[in-house]
N, C-alpha and C positions, 0 to 999 in steps of 0.2 A: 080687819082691814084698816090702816094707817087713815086717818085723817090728812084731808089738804090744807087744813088750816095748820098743822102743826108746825109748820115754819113758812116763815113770811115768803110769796113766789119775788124776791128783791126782781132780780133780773127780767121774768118775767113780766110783769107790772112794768119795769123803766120801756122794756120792747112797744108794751102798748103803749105809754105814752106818749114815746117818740113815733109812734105811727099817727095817732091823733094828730101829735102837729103836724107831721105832712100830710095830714087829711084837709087840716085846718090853714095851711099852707099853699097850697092846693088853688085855693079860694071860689072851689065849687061846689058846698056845702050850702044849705039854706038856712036864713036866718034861724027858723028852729035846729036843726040840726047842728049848726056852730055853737048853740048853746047850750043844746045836751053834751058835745064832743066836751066843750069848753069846762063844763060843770065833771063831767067823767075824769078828766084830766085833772083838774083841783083835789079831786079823791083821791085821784092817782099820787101825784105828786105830796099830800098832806100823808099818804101811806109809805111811799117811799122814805120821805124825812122821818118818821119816827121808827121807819124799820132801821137808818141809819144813825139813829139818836141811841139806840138799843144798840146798835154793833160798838159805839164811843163807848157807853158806856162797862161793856164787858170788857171792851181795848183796857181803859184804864184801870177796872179791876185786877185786871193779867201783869202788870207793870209791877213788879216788887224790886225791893231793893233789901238790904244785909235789915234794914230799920221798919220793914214792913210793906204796904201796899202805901205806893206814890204813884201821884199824878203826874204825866208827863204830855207834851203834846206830840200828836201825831208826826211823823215825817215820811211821804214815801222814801219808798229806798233803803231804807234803813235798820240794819239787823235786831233784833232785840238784845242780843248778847253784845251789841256795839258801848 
C-alpha cells in the first residue's frame, strides 16, 4: 500500500489553511484556540512554501537550452517551446 507521505498533499494543506483563516476570521475562536489555529497555520504555510521551493527548483532543472541546463524565470502563460 502506497504511502501518504510520498508526495506532498500541496492542495490539500493550502484548503486547510484557507479554512483556518476563515475560522480565525470568523473572530469566534478563544484565545487558546486562535493560537493553536494560529500555530497549525505557520505549519501549514512553512509546508506549503517548501513544497513550492521543490516545484522551482525541478521548474529550472527542466529548462534546457542547445548549451545545457539554464536558469530562466518563471512566467505564467507561457510555453516552454516559446
Amino acid at each position: 500500500m502506497p504511502s501518504k507521505k510520498a508526495a506532498f498533499p500541496f492542495e490539500e494543506s493550502l484548503a486547510k489553511l484557507e479554512g483556518l483563516v476563515e475560522k480565525m476570521e470568523a473572530g469566534e475562536l478563544s484565545l487558546e484556540d486562535s493560537l493553536k489555529t494560529f500555530e497549525e497555520g505557520v505549519k501549514l504555510t512553512r509546508e506549503c512554501q517548501q513544497a513550492l521551493a521543490q516545484a522551482e527548483q525541478k521548474v529550472k532543472l527542466l529548462i534546457e537550452t542547445q548549451e545545457g541546463v539554464s536558469e530562466a524565470a518563471f512566467s505564467p502563460g507561457l510555453d516552454v517551446d516559446d
